[in-house]
Short mmCIF file of the C-alpha atoms (twelve columns), coordinates in Angstrom:
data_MODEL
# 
_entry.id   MODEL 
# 
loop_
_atom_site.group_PDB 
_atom_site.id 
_atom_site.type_symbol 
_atom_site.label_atom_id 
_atom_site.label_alt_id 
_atom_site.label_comp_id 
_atom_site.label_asym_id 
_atom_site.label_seq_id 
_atom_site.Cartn_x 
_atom_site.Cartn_y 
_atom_site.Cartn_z 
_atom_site.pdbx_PDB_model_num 
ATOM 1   C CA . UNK A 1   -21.545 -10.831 -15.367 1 
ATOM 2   C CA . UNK A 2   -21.832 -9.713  -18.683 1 
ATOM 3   C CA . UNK A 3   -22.497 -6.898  -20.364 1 
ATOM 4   C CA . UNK A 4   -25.809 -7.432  -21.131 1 
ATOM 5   C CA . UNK A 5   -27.079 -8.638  -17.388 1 
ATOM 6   C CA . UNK A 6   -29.583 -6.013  -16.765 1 
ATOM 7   C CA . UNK A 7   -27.402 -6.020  -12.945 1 
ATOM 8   C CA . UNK A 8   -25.098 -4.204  -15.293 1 
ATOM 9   C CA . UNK A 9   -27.210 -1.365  -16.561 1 
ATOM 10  C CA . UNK A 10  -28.071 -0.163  -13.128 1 
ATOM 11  C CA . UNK A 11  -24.563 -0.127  -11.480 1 
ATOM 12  C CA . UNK A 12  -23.171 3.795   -12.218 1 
ATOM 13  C CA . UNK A 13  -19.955 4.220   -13.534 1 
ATOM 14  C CA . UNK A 14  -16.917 5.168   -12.141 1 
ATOM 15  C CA . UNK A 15  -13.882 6.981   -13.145 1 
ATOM 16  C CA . UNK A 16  -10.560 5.451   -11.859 1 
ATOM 17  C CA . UNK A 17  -7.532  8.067   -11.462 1 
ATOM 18  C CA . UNK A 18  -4.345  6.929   -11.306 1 
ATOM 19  C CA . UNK A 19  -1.671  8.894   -10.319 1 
ATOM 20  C CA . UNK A 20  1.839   8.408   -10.159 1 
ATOM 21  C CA . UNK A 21  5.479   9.480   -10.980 1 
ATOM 22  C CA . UNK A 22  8.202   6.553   -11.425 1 
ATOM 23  C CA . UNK A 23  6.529   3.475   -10.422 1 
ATOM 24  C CA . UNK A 24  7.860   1.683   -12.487 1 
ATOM 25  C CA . UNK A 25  6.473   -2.472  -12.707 1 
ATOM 26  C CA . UNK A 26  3.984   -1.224  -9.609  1 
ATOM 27  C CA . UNK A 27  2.132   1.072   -11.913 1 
ATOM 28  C CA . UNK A 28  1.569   -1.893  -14.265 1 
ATOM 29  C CA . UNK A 29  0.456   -3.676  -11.461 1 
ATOM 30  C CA . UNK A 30  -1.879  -1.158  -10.144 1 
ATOM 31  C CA . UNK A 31  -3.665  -0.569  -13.358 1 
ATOM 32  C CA . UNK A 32  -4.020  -4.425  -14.292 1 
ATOM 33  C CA . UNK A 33  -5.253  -4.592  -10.554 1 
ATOM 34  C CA . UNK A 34  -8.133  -1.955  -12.038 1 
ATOM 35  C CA . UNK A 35  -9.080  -4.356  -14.955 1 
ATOM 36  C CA . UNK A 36  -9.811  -6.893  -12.829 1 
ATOM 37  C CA . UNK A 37  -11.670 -5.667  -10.487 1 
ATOM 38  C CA . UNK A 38  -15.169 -7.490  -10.161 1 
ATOM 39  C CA . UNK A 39  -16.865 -4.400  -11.636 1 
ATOM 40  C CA . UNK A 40  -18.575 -4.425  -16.015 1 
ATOM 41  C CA . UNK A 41  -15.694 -3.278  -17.509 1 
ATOM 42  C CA . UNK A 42  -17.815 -1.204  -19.747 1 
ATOM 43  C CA . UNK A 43  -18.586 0.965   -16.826 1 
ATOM 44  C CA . UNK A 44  -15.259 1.939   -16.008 1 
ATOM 45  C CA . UNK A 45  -12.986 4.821   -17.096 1 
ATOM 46  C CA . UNK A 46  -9.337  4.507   -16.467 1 
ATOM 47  C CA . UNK A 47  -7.276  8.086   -16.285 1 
ATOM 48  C CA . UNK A 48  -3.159  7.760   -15.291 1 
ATOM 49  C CA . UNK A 49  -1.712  11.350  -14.642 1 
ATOM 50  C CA . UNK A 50  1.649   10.714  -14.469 1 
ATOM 51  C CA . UNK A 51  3.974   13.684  -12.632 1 
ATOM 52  C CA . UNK A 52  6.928   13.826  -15.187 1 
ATOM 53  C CA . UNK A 53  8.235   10.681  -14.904 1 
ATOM 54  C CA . UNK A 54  11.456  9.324   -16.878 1 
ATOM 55  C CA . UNK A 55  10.666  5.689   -16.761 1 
ATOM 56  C CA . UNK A 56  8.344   4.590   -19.001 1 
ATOM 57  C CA . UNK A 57  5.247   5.029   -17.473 1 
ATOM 58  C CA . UNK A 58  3.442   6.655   -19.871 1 
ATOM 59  C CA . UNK A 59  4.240   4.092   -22.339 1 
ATOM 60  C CA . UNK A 60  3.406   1.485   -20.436 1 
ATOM 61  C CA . UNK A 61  -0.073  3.043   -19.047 1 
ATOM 62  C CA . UNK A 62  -1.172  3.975   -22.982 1 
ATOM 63  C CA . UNK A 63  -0.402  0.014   -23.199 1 
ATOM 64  C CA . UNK A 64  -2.677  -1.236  -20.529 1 
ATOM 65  C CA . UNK A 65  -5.558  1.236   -22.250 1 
ATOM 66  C CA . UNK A 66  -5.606  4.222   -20.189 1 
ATOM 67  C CA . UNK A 67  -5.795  7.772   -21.091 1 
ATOM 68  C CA . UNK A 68  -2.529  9.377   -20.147 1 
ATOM 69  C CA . UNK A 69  -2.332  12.976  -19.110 1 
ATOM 70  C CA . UNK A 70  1.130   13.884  -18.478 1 
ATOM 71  C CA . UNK A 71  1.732   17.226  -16.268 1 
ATOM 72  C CA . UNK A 72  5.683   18.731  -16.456 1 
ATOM 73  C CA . UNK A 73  4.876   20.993  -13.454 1 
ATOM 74  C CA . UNK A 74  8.034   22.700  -11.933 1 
ATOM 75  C CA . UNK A 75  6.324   22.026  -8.637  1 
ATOM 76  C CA . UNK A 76  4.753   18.539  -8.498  1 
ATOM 77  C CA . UNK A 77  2.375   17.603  -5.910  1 
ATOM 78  C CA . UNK A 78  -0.170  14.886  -5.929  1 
ATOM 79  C CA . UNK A 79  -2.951  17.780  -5.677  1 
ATOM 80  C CA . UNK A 80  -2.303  18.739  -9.404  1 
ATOM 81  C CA . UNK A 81  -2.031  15.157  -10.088 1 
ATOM 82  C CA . UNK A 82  -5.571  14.217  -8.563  1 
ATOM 83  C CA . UNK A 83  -7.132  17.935  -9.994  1 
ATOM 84  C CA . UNK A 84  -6.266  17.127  -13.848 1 
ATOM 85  C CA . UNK A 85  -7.768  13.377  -13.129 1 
ATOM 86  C CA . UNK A 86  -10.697 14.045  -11.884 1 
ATOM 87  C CA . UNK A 87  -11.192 17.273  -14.314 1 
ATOM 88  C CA . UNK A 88  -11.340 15.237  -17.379 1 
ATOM 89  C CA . UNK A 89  -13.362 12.289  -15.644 1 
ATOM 90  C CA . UNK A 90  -16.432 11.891  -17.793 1 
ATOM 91  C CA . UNK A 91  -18.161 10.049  -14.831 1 
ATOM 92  C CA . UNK A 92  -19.993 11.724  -11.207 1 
ATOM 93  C CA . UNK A 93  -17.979 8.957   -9.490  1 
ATOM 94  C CA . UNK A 94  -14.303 9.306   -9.055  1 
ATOM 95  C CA . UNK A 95  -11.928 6.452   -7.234  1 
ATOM 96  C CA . UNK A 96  -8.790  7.814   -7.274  1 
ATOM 97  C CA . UNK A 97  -5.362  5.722   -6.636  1 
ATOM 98  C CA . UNK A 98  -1.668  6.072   -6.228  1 
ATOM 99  C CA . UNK A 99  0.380   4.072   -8.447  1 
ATOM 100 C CA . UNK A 100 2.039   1.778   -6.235  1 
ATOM 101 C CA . UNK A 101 -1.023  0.477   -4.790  1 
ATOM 102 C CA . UNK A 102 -3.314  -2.485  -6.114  1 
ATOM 103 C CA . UNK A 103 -7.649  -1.970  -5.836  1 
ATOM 104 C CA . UNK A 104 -9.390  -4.866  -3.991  1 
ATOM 105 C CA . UNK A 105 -11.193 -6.412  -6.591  1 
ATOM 106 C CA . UNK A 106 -13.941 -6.401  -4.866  1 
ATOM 107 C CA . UNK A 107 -13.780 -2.641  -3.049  1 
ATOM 108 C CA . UNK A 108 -15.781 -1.029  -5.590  1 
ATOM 109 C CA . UNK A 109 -18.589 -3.124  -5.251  1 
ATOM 110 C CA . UNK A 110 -19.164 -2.378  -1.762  1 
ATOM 111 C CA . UNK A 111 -18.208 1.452   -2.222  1 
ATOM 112 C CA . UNK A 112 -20.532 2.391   -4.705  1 
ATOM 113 C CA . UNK A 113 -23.736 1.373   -3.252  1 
ATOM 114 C CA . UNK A 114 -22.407 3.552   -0.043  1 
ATOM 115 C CA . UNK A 115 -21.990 6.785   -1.980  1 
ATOM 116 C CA . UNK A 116 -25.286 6.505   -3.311  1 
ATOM 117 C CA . UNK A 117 -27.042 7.388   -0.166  1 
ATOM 118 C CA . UNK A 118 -27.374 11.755  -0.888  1 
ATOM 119 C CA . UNK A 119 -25.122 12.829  2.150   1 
ATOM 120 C CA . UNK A 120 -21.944 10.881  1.336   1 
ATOM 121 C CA . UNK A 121 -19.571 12.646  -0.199  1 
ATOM 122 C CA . UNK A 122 -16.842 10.278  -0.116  1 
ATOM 123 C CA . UNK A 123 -16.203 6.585   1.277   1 
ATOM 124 C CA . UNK A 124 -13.209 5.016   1.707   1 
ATOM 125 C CA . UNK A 125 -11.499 1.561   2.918   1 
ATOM 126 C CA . UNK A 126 -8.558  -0.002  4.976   1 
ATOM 127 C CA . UNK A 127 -5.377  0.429   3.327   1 
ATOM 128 C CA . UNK A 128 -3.095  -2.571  4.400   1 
ATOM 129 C CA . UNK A 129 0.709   -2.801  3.152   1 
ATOM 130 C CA . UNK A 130 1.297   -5.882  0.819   1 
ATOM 131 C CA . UNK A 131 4.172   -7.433  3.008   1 
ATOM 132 C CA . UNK A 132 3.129   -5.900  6.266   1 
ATOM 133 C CA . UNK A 133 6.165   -8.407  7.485   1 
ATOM 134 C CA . UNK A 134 8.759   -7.337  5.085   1 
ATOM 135 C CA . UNK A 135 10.825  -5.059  7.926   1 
ATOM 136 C CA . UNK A 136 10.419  -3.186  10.819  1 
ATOM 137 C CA . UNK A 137 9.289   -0.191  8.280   1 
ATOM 138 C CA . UNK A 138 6.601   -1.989  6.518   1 
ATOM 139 C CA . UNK A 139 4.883   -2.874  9.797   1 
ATOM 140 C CA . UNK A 140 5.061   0.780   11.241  1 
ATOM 141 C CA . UNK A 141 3.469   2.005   7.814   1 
ATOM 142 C CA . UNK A 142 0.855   -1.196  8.041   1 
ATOM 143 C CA . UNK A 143 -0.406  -0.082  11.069  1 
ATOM 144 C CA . UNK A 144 -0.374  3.625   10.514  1 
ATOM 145 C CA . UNK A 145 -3.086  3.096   8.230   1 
ATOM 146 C CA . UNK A 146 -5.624  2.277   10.054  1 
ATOM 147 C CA . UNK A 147 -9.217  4.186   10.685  1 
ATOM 148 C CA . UNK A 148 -11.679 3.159   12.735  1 
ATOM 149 C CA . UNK A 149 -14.780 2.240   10.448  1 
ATOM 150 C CA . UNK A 150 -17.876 4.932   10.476  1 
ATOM 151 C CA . UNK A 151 -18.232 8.390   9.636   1 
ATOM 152 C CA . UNK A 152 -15.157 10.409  9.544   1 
ATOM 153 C CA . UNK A 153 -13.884 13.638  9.565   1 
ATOM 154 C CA . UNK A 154 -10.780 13.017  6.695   1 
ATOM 155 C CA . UNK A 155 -9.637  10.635  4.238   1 
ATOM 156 C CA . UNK A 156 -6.313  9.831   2.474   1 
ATOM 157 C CA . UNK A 157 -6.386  10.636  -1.349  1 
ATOM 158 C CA . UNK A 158 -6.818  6.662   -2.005  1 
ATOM 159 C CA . UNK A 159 -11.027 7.456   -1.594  1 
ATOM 160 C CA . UNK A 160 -13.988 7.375   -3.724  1 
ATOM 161 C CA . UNK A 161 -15.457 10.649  -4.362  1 
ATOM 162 C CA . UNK A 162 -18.464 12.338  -6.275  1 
ATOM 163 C CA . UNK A 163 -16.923 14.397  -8.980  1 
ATOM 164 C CA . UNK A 164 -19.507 17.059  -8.372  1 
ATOM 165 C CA . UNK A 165 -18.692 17.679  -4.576  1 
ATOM 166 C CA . UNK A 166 -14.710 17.980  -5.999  1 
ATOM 167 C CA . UNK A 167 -16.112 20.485  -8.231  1 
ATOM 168 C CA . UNK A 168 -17.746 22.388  -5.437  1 
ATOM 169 C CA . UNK A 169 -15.078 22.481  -2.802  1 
ATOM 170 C CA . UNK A 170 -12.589 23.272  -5.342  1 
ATOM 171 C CA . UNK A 171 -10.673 20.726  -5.764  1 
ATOM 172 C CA . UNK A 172 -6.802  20.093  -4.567  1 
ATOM 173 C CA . UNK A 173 -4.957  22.550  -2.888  1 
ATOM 174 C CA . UNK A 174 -2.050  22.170  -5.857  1 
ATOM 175 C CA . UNK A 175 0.519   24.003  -3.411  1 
ATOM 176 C CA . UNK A 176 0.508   21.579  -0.778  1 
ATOM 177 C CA . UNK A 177 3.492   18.829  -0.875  1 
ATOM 178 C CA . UNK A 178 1.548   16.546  1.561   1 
ATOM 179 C CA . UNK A 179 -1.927  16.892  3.280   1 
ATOM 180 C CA . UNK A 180 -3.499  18.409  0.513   1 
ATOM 181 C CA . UNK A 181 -6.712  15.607  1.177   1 
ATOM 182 C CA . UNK A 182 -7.189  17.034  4.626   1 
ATOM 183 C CA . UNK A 183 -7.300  20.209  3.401   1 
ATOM 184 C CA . UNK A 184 -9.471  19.342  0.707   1 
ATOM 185 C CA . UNK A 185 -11.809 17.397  3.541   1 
ATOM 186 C CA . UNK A 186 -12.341 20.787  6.106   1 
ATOM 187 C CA . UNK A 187 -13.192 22.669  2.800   1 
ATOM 188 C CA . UNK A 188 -15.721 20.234  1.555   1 
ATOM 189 C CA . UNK A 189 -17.434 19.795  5.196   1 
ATOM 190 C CA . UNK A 190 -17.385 23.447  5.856   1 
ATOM 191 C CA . UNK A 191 -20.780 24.321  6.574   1 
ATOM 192 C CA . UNK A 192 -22.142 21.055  4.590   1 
ATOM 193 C CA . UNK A 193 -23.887 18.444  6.033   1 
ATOM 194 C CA . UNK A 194 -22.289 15.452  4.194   1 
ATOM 195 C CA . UNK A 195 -20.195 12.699  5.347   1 
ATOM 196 C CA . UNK A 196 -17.146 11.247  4.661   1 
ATOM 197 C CA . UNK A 197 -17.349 7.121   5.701   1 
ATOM 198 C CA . UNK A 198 -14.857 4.550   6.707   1 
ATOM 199 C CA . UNK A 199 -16.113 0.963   5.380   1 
ATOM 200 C CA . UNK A 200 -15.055 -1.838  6.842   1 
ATOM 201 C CA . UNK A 201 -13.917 -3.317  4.187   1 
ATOM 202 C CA . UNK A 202 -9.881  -3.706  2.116   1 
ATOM 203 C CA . UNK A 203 -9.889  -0.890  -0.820  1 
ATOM 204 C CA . UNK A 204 -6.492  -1.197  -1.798  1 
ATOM 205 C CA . UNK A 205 -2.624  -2.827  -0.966  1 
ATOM 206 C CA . UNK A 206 0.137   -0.672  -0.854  1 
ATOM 207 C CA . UNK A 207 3.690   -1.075  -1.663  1 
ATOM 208 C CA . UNK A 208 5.630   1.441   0.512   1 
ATOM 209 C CA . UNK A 209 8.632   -0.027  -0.643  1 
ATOM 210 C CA . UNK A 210 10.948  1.337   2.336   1 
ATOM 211 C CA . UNK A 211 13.728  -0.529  3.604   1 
ATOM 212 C CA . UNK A 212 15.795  2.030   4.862   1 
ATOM 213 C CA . UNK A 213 16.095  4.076   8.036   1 
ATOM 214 C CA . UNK A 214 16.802  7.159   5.844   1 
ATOM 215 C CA . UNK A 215 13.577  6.741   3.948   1 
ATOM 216 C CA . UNK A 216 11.442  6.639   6.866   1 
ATOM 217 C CA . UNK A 217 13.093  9.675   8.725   1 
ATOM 218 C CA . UNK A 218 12.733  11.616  5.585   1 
ATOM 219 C CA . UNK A 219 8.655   10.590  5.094   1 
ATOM 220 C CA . UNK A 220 7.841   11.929  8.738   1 
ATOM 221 C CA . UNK A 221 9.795   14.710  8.275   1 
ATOM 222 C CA . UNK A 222 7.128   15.309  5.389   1 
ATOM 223 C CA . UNK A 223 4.166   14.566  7.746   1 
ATOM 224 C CA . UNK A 224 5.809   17.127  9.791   1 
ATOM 225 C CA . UNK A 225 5.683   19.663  6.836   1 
ATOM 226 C CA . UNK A 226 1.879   18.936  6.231   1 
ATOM 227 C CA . UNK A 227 0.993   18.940  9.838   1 
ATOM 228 C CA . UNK A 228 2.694   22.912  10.098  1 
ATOM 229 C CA . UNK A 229 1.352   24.246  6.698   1 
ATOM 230 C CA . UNK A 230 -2.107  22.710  7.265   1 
ATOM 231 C CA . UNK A 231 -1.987  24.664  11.068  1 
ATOM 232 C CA . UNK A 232 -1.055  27.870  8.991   1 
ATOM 233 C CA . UNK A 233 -3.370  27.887  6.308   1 
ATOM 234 C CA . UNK A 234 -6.306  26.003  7.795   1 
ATOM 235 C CA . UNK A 235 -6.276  27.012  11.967  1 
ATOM 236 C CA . UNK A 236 -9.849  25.344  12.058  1 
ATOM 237 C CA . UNK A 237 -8.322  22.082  11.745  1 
ATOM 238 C CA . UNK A 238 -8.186  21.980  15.313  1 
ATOM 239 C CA . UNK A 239 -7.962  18.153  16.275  1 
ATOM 240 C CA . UNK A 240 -5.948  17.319  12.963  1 
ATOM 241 C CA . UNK A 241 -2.971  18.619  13.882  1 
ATOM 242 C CA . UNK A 242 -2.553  17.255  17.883  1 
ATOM 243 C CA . UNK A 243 -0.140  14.783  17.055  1 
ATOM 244 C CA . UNK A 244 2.143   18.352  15.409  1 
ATOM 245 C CA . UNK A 245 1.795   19.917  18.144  1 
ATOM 246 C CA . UNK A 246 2.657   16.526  20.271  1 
ATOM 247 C CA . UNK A 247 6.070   16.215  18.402  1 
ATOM 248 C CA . UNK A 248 6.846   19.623  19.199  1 
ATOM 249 C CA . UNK A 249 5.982   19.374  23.077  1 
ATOM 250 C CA . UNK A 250 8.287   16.181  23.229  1 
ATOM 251 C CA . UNK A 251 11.296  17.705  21.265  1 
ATOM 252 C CA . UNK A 252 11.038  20.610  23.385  1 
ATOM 253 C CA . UNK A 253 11.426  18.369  26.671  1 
ATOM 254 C CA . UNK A 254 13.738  16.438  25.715  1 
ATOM 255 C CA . UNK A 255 16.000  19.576  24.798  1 
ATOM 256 C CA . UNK A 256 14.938  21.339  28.253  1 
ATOM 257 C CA . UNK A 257 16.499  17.993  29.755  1 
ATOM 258 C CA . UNK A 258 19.405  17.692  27.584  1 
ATOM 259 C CA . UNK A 259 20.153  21.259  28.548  1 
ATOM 260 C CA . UNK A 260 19.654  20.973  32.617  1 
ATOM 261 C CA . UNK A 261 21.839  17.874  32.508  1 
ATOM 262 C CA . UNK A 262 24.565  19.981  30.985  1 
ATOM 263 C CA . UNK A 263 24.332  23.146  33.137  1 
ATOM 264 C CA . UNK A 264 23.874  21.137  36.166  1 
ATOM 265 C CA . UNK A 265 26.529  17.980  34.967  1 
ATOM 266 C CA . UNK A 266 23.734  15.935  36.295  1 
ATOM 267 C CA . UNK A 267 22.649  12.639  34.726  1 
ATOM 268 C CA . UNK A 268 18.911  12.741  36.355  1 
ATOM 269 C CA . UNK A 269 17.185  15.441  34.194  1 
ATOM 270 C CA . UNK A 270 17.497  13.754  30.878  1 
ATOM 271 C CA . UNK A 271 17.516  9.924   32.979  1 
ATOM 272 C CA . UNK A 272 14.190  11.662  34.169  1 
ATOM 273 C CA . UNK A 273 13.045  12.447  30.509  1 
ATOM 274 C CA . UNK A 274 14.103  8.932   29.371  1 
ATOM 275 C CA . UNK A 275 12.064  7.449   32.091  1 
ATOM 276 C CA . UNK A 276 8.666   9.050   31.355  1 
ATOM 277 C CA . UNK A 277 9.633   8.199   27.697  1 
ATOM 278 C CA . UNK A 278 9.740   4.398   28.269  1 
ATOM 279 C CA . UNK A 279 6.135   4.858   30.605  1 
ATOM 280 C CA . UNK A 280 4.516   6.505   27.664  1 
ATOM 281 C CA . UNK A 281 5.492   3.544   25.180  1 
ATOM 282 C CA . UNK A 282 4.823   0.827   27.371  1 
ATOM 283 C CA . UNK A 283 0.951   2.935   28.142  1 
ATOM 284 C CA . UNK A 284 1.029   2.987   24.418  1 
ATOM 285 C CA . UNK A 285 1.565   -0.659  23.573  1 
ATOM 286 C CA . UNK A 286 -1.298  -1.717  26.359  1 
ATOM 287 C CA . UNK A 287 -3.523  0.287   24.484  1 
ATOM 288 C CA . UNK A 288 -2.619  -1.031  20.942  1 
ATOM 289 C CA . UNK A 289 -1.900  -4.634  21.546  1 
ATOM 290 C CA . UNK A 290 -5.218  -6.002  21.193  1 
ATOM 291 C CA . UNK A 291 -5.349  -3.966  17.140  1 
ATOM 292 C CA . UNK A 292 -1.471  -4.746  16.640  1 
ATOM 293 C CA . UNK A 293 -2.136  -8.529  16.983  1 
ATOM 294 C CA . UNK A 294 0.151   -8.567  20.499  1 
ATOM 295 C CA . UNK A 295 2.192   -6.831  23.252  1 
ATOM 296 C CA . UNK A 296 5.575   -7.246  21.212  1 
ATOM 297 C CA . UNK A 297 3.263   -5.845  18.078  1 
ATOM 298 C CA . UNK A 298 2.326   -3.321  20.099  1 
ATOM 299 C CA . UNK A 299 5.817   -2.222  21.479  1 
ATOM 300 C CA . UNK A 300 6.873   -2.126  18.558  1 
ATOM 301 C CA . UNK A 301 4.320   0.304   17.011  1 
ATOM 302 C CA . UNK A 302 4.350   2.199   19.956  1 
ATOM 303 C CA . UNK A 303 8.191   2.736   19.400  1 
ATOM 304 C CA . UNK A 304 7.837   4.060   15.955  1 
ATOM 305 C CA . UNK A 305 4.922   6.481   17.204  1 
ATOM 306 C CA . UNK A 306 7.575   8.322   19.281  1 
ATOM 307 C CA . UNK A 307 10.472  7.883   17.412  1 
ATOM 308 C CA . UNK A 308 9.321   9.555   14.272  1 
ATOM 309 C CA . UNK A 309 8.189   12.764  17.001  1 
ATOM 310 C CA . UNK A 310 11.851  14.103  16.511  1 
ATOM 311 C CA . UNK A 311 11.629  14.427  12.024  1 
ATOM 312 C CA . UNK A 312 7.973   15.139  12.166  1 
ATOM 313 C CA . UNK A 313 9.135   18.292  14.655  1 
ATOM 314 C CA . UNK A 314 11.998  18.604  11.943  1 
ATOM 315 C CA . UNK A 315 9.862   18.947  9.502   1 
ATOM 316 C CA . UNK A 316 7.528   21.363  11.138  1 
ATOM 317 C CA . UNK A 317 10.804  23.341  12.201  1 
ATOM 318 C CA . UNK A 318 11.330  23.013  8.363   1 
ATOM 319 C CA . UNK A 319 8.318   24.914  7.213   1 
ATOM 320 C CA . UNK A 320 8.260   27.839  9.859   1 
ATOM 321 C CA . UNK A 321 12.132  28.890  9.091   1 
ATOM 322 C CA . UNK A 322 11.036  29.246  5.487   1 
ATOM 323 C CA . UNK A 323 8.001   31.333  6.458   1 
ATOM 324 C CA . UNK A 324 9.607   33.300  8.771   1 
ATOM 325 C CA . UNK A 325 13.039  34.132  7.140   1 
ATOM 326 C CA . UNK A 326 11.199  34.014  3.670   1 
ATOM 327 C CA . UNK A 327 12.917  31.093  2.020   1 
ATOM 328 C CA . UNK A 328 11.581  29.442  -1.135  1 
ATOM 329 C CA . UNK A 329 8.753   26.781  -0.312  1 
ATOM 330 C CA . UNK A 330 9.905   23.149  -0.381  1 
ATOM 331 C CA . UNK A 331 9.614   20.958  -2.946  1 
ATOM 332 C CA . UNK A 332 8.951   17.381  -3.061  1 
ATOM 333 C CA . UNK A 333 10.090  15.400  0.271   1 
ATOM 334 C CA . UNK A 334 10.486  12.141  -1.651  1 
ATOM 335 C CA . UNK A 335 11.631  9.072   0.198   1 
ATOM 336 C CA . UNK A 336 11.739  6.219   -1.999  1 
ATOM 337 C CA . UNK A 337 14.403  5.044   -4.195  1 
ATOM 338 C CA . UNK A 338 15.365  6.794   -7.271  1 
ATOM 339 C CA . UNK A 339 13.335  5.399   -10.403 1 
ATOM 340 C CA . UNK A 340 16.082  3.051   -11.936 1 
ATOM 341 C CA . UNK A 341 15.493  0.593   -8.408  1 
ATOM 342 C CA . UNK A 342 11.569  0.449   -8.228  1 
ATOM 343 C CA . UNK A 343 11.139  -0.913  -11.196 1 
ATOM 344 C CA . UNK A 344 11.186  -4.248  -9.933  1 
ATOM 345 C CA . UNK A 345 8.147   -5.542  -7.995  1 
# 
């Protein structure tokens, strides 16, 4: 198309925020993935907020033509991030993205007609890892993204949005490490009858860029933060926060078992617990085979949803000790590598 195809003049534009913190070569390649999307160019606003990085990215995102706003926050959180973004957005429509992701080039095309209708408020797409075979972690995270297509009740912060509904609700909760877009979600729904939507359709690849065991304990001990401080501030959350509250029943089994095999110097209570363990997995992968691609697929998945119960009950555990014996809040739970090793692609 070009710019003077009259197809042009009636497609809206669309902000694009970027945000990031030492991406490194996958910023680059998330904001070239924005200037060729199959969108007029001329209707498209590109925004990086970059979270006080020391690698370049700034630079590098001035380069590619975007407007940089750099925060130096003491506390950063991708809520402030996505909140100076979408303030200085000159456009109603607002797709925002993480820097180590890449936009479908064809997402937007889809997405904006679907946000047109008056009761969306925000539409979003699958989210698929770029080497979904890299390791064992890559193919947890690929499948952890999925959402069944339809209306919805939340979104991840990788979702287009109409500016003025952000304005509305708010914004980001800027105090939240991680969750902050469910949080955002109950306050934009409360008492509004709009809809958040699930497209079948790829919006974006990500890069999770995990390879190690430490990284993935350390980013469900993070979903284990969110999944506390989102019970505490927001109780209505109600059905958000079962799997929390899931973690927390199976910890607190398994130490009940653990314990009884030591005061009784019995093998059978934890044997018991290990038992109904390997039932619930193998119930697990039946149900998730067909979505996984196969049984092994699905055993596999199924072992990573109840393996990651123990940090994400850590990380609840985490949050509650600082309430209750009045430590400082947490800052960033970060678990990828430190910025000199993802700069490479």
């Amino acid at each position: 198309m070009t710019p003077s195809d009259p197809i042009n003049r009636d497609l809206p534009c669309v902000s694009v925020v970027v945000i990031g913190r030492n991406e490194g070569e996958r910023l680059v390649r998330c904001l070239e993935s924005v200037h060729q999307a199959d969108y007029p160019r001329e209707r498209l606003e590109l925004i990086y907020v970059d979270s006080d990085s020391t690698d370049g990215s700034c630079a590098a995102a001035g380069r590619l033509g975007a407007q940089v706003i750099a925060l130096a926050p003491e506390r950063p959180t991708a809520g402030a991030a996505r909140n100076a973004g979408f303030r200085a957005a000159t456009h109603d429509l607002v797709q925002f993205l993480d820097g180590d992701t890449v936009l479908d080039p064809e997402w937007l095309h889809f997405a904006v007609p679907a946000i047109q209708a008056p009761e969306v408020a925000c539409v979003f797409g699958r989210v698929e890892e770029i080497a979904p075979k890299a390791n064992i972690y890559t193919f947890w995270a690929h499948h952890d993204w999925f959402v069944l297509p339809g209306p919805s009740d939340t979104c991840g912060g990788i979702a287009l949005f109409r500016k003025c509904v952000l304005m509305q609700a708010g914004g980001f909760d800027e105090s939240l490490i991680a969750g902050e877009e469910r949080e955002l979600c109950c306050r934009m729904m409360d008492g509004q009858e709009m809809t958040i939507l699930c497209l079948d359709r790829k919006m974006v690849l990500h890069d999770i860029d995990m390879r190690r065991f430490r990284q993935y304990w350390l980013r469900c001990c993070r979903t284990g933060h969110a999944y506390a401080e989102l019970s505490n501030r927001r109780p209505g959350l109600g059905g958000m926060h079962s799997p929390g509250r899931s973690s927390l029943y199976h910890v607190a089994a398994l130490v009940i078992a653990l314990g009884l095999s030591i005061v009784l110097w019995s093998p059978w209570p934890i044997a018991t617990w290990a038992g109904l363990i390997v039932t619930a997995i193998l119930r697990a992968a039946l149900r998730c085979r067909k979505r996984v691609g196969s049984l092994r697929g699905g055993l596999l998945y199924s072992l990573h949803l109840y393996l990651a119960k123990l940090p994400i009950a850590l990380g609840q555990f985490d949050y509650w000790s600082r309430c209750w014996f009045s430590r400082l809040p947490r800052k960033l739970i970060e678990y990828k590598d430190d910025p000199q090793s993802v700069s490479r692609t």
